[in-house]
C-alpha positions in Angstrom: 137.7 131.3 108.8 138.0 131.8 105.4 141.0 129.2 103.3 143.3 130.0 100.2 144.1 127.4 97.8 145.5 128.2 93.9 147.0 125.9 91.8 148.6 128.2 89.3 150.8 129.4 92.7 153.5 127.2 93.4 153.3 128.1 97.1 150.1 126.2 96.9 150.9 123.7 94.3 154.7 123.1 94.3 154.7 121.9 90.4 152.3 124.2 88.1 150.4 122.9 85.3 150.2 119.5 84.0 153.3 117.2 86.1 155.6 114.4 84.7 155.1 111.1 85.6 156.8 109.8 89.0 157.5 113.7 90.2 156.8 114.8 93.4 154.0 117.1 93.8 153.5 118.9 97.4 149.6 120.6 97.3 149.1 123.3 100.2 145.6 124.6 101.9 146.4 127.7 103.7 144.0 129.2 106.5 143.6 133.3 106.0 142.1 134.7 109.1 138.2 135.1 110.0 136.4 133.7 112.1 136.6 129.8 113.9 138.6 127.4 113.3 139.5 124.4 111.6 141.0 121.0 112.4 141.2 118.8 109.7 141.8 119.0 105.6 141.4 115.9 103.5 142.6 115.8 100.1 139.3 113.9 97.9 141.5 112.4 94.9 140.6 110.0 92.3 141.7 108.8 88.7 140.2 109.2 85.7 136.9 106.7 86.1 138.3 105.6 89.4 135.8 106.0 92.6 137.3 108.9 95.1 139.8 108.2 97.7 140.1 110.5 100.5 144.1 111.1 102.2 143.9 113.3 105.6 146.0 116.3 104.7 149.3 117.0 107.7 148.8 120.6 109.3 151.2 122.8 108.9 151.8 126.7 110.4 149.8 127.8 107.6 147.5 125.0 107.0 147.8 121.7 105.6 150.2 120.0 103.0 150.4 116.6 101.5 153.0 115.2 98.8 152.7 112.9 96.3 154.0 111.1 93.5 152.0 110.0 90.6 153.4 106.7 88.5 150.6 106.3 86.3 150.1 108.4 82.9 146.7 110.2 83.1 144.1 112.5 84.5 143.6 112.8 88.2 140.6 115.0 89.8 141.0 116.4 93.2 139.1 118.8 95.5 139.1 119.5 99.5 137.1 118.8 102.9 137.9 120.3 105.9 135.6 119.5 108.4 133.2 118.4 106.9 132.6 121.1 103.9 134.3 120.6 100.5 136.9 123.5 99.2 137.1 122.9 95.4 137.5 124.9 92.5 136.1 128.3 91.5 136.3 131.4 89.6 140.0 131.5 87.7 140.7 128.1 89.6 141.0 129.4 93.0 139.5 127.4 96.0 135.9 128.5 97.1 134.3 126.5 100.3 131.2 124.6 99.2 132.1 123.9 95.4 132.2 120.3 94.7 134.1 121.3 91.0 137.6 119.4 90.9 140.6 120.5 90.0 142.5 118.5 87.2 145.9 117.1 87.6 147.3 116.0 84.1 150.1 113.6 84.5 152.4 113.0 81.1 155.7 110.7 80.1 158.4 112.3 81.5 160.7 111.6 78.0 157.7 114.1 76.6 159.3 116.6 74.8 157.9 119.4 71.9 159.8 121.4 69.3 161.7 123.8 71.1 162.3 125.6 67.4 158.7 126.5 67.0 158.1 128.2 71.0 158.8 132.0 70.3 157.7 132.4 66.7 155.1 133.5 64.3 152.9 131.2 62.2 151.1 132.3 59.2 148.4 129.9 57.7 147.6 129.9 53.9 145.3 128.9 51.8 147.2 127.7 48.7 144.5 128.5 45.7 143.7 132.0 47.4 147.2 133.8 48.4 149.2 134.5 45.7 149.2 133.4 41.6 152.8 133.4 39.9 152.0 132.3 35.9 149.5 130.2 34.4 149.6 126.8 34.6 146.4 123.8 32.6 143.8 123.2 34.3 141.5 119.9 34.4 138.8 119.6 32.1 136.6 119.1 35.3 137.4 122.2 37.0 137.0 125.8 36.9 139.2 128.4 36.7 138.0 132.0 37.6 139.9 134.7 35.3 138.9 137.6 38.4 141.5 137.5 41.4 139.8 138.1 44.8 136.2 137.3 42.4 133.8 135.9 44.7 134.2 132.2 45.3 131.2 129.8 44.0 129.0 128.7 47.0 125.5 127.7 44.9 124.3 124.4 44.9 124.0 122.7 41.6 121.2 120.5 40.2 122.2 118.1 42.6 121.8 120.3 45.7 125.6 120.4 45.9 128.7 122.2 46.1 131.1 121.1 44.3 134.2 123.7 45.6 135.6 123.4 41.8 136.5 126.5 41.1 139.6 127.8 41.6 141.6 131.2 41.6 144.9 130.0 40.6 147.3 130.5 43.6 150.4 128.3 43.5 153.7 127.5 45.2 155.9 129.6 43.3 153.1 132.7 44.6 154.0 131.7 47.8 157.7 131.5 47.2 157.2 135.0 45.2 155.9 136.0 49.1 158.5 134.9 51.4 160.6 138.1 51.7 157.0 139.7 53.2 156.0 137.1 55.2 159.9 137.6 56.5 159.1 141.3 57.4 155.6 140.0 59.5 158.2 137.7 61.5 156.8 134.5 60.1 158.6 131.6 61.3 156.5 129.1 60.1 154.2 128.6 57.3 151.0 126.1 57.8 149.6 125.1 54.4 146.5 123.8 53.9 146.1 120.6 51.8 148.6 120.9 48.3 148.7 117.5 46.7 146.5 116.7 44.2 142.7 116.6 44.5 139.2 117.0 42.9 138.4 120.3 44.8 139.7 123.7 46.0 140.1 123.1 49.5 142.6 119.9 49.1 140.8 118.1 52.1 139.3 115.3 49.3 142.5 113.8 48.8 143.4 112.2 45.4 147.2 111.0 45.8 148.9 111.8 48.9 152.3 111.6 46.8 151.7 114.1 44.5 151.5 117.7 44.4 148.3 118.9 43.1 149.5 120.3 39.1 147.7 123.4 39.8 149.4 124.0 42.4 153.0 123.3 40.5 155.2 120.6 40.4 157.3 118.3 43.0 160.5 121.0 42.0 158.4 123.9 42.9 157.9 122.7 46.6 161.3 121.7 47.2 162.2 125.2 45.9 159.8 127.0 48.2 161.0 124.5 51.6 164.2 125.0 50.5 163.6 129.3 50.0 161.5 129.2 52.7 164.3 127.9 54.9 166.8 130.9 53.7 164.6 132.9 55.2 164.5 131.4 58.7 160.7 130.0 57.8 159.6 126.3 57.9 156.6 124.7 56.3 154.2 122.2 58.0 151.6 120.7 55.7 148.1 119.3 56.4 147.9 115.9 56.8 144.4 114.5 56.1 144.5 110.8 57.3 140.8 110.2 58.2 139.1 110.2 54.8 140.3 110.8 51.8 138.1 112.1 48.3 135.8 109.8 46.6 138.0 111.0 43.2 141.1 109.6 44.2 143.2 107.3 43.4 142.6 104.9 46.3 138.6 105.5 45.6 138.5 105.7 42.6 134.6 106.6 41.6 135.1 108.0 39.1 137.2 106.2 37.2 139.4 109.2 36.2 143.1 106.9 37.8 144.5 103.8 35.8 144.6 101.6 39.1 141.7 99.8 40.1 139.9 101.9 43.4 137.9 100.5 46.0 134.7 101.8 44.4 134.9 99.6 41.8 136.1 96.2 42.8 136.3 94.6 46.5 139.6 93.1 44.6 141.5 96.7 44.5 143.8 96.7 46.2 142.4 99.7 48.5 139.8 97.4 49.3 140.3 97.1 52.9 141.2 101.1 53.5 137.3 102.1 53.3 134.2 100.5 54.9 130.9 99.4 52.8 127.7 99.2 53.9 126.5 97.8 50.6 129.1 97.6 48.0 129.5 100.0 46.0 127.3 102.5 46.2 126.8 102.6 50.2 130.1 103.5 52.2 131.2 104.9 55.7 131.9 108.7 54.6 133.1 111.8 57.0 130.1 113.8 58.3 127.9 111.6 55.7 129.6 113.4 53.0 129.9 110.9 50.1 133.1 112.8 48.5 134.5 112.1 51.8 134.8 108.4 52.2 135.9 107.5 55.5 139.3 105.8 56.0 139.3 102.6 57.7 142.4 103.3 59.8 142.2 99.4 61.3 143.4 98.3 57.7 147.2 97.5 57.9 147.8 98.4 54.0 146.7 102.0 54.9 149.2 101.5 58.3 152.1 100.8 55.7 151.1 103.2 53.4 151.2 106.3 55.8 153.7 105.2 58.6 156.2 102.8 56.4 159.4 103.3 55.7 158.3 104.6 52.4 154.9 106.0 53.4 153.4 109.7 53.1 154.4 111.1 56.5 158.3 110.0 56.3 158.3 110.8 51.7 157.4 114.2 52.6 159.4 115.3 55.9 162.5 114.1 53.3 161.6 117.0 51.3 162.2 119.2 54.4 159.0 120.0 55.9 158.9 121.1 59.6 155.9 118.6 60.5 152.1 118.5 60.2 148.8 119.8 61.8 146.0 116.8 61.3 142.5 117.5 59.8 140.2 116.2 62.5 143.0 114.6 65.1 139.6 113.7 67.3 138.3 111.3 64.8 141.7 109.8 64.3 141.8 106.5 66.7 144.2 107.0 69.8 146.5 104.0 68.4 146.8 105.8 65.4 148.2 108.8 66.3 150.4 107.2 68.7 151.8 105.4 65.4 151.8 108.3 63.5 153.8 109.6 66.2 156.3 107.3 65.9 156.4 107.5 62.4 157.0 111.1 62.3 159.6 111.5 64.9 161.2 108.5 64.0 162.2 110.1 60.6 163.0 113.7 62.4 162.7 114.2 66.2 162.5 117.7 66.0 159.2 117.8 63.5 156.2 119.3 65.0 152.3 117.3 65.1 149.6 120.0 65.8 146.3 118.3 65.9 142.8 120.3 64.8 140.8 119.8 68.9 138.2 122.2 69.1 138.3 122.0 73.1 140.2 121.8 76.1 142.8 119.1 74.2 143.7 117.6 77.8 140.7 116.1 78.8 138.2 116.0 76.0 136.2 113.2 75.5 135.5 112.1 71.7 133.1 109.3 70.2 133.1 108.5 74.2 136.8 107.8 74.9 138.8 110.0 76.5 141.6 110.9 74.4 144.7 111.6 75.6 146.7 114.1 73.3 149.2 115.7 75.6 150.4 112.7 77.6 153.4 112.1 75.2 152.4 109.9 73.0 150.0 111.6 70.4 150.5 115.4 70.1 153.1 118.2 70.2 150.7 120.9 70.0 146.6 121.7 69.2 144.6 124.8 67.8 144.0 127.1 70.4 140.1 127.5 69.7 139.5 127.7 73.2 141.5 131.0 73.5 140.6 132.1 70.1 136.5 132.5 71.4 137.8 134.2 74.6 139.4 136.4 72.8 136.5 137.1 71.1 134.2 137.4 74.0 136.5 139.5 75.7 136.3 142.0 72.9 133.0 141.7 71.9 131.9 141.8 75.4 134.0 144.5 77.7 134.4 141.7 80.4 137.1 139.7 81.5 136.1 136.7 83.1 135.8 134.4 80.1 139.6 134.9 79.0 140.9 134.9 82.8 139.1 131.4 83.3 140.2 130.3 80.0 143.7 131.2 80.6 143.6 129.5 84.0 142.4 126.6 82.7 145.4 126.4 79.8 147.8 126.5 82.1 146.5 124.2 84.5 145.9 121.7 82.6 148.5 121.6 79.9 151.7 120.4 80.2 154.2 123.6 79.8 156.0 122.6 77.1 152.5 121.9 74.8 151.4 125.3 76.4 154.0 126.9 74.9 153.7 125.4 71.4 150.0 126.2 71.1 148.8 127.2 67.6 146.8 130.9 68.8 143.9 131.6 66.2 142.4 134.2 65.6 140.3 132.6 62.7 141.0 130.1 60.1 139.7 128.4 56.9 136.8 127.1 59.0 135.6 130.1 60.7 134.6 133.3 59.5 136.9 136.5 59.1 137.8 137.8 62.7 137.4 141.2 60.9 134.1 140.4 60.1 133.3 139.0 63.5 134.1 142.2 64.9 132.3 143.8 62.6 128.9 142.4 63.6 126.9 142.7 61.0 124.2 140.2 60.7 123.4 138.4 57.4 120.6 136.1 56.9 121.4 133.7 53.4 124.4 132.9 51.6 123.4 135.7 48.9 123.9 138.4 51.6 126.9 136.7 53.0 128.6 137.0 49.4 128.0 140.8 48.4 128.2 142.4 52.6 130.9 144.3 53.7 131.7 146.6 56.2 131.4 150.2 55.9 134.6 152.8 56.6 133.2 153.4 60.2 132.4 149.6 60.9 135.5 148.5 59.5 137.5 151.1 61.6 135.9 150.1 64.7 136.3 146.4 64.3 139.9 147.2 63.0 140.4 148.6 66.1 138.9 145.4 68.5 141.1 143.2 65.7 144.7 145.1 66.7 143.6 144.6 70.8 143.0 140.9 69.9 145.7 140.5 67.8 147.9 142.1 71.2 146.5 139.3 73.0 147.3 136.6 70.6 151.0 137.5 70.4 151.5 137.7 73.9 150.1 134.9 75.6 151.2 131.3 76.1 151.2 129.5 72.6 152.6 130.6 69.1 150.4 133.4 67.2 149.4 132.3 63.9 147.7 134.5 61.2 145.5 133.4 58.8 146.5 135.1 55.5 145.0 138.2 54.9 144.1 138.8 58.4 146.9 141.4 58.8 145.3 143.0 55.8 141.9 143.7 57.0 140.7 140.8 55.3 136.5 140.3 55.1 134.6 136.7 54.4 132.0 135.1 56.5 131.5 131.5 56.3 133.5 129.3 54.1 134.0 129.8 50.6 133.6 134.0 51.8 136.3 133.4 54.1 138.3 131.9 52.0 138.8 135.0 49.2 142.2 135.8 47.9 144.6 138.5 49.0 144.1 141.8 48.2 147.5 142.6 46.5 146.6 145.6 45.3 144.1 147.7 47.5 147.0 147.1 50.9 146.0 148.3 54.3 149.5 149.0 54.8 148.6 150.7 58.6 146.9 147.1 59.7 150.3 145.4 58.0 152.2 147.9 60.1 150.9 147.0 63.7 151.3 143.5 62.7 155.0 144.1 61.4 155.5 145.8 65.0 154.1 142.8 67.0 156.7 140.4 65.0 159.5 142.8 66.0 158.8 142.9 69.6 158.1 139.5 69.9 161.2 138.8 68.2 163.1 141.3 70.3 161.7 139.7 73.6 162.2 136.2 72.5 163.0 134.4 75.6 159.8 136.5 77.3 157.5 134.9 74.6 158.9 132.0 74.0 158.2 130.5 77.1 158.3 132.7 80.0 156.0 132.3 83.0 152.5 134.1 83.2 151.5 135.9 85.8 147.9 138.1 86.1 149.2 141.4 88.2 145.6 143.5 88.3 142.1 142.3 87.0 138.8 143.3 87.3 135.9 143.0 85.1 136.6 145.3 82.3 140.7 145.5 82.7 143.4 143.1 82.4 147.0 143.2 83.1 149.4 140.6 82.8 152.8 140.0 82.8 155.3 137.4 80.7 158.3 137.1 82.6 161.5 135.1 82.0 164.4 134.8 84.1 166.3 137.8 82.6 163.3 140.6 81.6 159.6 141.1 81.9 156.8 142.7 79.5 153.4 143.7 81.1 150.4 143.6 78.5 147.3 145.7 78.8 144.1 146.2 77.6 141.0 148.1 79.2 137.7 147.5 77.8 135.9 150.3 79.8 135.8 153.7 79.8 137.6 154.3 83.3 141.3 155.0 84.1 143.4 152.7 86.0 147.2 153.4 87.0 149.8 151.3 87.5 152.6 151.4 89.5 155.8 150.5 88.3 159.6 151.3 89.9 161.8 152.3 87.2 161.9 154.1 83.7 159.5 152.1 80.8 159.0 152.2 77.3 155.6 151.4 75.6 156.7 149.3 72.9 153.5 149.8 70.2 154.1 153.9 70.7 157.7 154.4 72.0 155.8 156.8 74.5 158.7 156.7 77.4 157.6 156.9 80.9 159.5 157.1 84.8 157.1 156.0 87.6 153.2 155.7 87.8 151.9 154.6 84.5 148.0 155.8 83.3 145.8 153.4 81.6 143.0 155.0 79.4 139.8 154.3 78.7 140.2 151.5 76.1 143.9 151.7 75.6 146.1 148.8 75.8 149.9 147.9 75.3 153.1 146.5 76.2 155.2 147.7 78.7 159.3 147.0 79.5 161.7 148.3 81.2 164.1 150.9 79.7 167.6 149.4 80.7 
């Protein structure tokens, strides 16, 4: 006798997906033919670090079925025995008699609500100093500025072994404002900025003054001018907010000496005293990574508290201005009370603004500096970077095979609530990662010297161009919100950071790349309610195809993508309309060898 169980089928699990607190929740074990017979099913249950308790299962004409009702917040494990031999979770989450893997149930407030503004759109992600320069504007004594847009960043050492990331290219606010009407065409809904207010280097994460915008980036006018543009356009900006360490050149630092007020560096009497942790005063401190421009913020001290959650502090100062919310630099080395307070903080001021945290990993159960955090309960996070789904994507293109992004899939909506699943930030790279077109590309380089003068030929560009427009397919039609790190959509190259980090090619435009990525905003935008947050639903897999449906209550769009050189066909009642090509169809539709799509019905 073989036995079907799948929780991402609400015949077998009557809620899918992470569950509200206090909700019902009816599990179902159906027999499916074969052989003997079975007599008992026990559900094997237990709470996060809680030994297993095991709940006899009442038969049913199918099976077995048992409800319950969870009224604690938190993670719950669960598996099956029936007679004797566990049924627990396999391949793409489906049952498989003899695993002893668990499922996860992930049980969240039921007041837990995300930004219902930012389901359905497009994010774009840009590096302030490297998108767009509009005028000239001083620079500091201590910094460089390069007169060669799209140069090649400095990544040498000095005579101290270090970079110093003090060079910069000059990209400002008013570039990005100068922008807006393009990013409009792509479909951008939101913009995600990486660090702006002032500090020592290029990339913004050493943070000097967490009220000011950094002068080379413009002034506090020119930000309210591009929110306040931005907004005319339909687009709103979320800004980093870097709240575990801040730069050793700051003003609450203060190592160098370059601010009037008295830092922490040089007196235990500053007034910032208490924000950062000594080891040996001065000259031995806690620091991020053990990077001593990156002293570690003491997040216990109650000053800092004030300064970033007060009425007056950083997170409410610059949501006044009009921001749409903030994505946190390293949310897993942030304390668990302290994003619940930043939480507060944040919504209190504007219920609607968005808090997307930086989690490398499945965000619902990961375990950091060995607590388990728990982001997506409804206390903490709105929404996390989709890395998980960025390196399936990867693997499925890279590879041929499909397994890795099924399971991964699974997984995301098993174990998210929907309402975070449908806010998820879908990368294809970022600042932190090398170019996705030069991932695709493949081309191995063995120092930092090689890194800085390789690119792609015509042919190996072509070809990865061509595994970047299936991946890009993918990211704009699955659960979560695409978002584009700049340049992507122009066949941007760079491998590690500072390479991936170069500025936008204004002038040398790969206007057919641009194209498919304009296309994807307008279908996406024409199917809002689809991909906003419709339901998904895997109609055919194998190991080299995948197709896939998003469905809402009033129209459907089927994705495809085959990674093999066989033809599939799909069956389909009705007249359809490939959206990429407009090729119209009536009937049996063909899938090429390595074609892929999006299909709807013609009404």
């Amino acid at each position: 006798m073989t036995f079907y169980y799948d929780p991402l089928n609400v015949g077998c699990k009557s809620l899918t997906g992470a569950i509200p607190k206090d909700e019902t929740l009816t599990l179902r074990v159906r027999k499916t033919g074969g052989e003997g017979s079975a007599e008992k099913c026990r559900l094997i249950l237990f709470s996060d670090g809680e030994k297993e308790r095991s709940v006899e299962m009442s038969p049913t004409r199918e099976g077995w079925a048992i409800s319950l009702c969870f009224h604690r917040l938190g993670l719950y494990f669960y598996r099956f025995e029936i007679d004797g031999s566990s049924l627990g979770c396999g391949a793409f989450r489906k049952a498989v008699l003899g695993s002893l893997q668990n499922w996860q149930i992930t049980v969240y407030d039921r007041d837990y609500q995300t930004p219902d503004w930012m389901k359905g759109g497009i994010m774009y992600q840009i590096f302030p100093d490297r998108f767009c320069k509009d005028g000239e504007i001083p620079i500091a004594e201590h910094k460089i500025l390069h007169s060669d847009w799209g140069g090649t960043p400095r990544f040498r050492p000095n005579e101290y072994g270090k970079v110093q990331n003090n060079d910069f290219f000059g990209g400002n606010l008013n570039g990005i404002r100068q922008k807006l009407s393009y990013l409009s065409e792509l479909g951008v809904s939101v913009i995600y900025l990486n660090p702006i207010f002032e500090a020592y280097s290029n990339h913004r994460y050493d943070t000097g003054d967490y009220l000011k915008i950094d002068p080379l980036l413009g002034t506090l006018e020119d930000f309210d001018c591009l929110v306040s543009e931005a907004e005319s356009f339909g687009i709103r900006i979320i800004l980093d907010g870097v709240f575990n360490h801040t730069g050793d050149d700051s003003r609450y630092f203060n190592k160098y000496g370059r601010y009037s007020e008295v830092g922490a560096y040089q007196s235990k009497k500053s007034a910032y005293a208490d924000w950062y942790h000594f080891r040996e005063f001065p000259t031995s401190y806690e620091s991020w990574w053990g990077i001593e421009t990156l002293p570690a913020v003491n997040e216990d001290s109650p000053s800092y508290q004030e300064f970033i959650f007060g009425e007056n502090g950083v997170l409410k100062t610059w949501l006044r201005h009009g921001i749409g919310g903030y994505r946190l630099d390293v949310a897993d080395e942030l304390p668990a009370f302290f994003l619940q307070k930043l939480r507060s903080s944040v919504k209190e001021e504007n219920p609607d603004a968005v808090i997307i945290g930086e989690v490398w990993e499945d965000a619902s159960n990961k375990i950091a500096y060995d607590q388990r955090r728990t982001y997506l309960q409804g206390f903490e996070l709105d929404s996390v970077m989709n890395y998980p789904l960025k390196d399936a994507i990867i693997d499925f293109l890279k590879s041929g095979y499909t397994k890795n992004i099924r399971e991964t899939i699974a997984m995301l909506i098993d174990n998210y609530p929907k309402q975070t699943l449908d806010s998820l930030m879908n990368i294809l790279g970022t600042h932190d990662t090398p170019r996705i077109l030069t991932v695709f590309g493949d081309k191995p380089c063995f120092s930092r010297e090689e890194e800085a003068v390789t690119n792609l030929s015509c042919t190996e560009k072509r070809q990865a161009k061509e595994k970047l427009k299936v991946a890009a397919l993918l990211q704009y039609t699955l659960p979560g919100v695409p978002c584009v790190y700049y340049g992507d959509e122009n066949g941007a190259e760079g491998y590690r950071d500072p390479f991936c980090r170069r500025c936008y090619d204004w002038i040398d435009t790969d206007e057919e790349l641009r194209a498919y990525y304009r296309r994807l905003g307008e279908i996406r935008k024409k199917f809002k309610r689809v991909f906003k947050d419709g339901r998904y639903g895997e109609v055919f897999a194998d190991n080299f195809c995948l197709v896939y449906e998003r469905k809402s209550d009033a129209e459907t769009a089927y994705v495809y993508v085959n990674r093999s050189s066989s033809t599939y066909t799909v069956n389909l009642n009705g007249a359809y309309c490939e959206l990429l090509t407009g090729r119209k169809f009536d009937g049996n539709f063909g899938i090429g060898a390595f074609q892929y799509g999006i299909l709807s019905k013609i009404k």
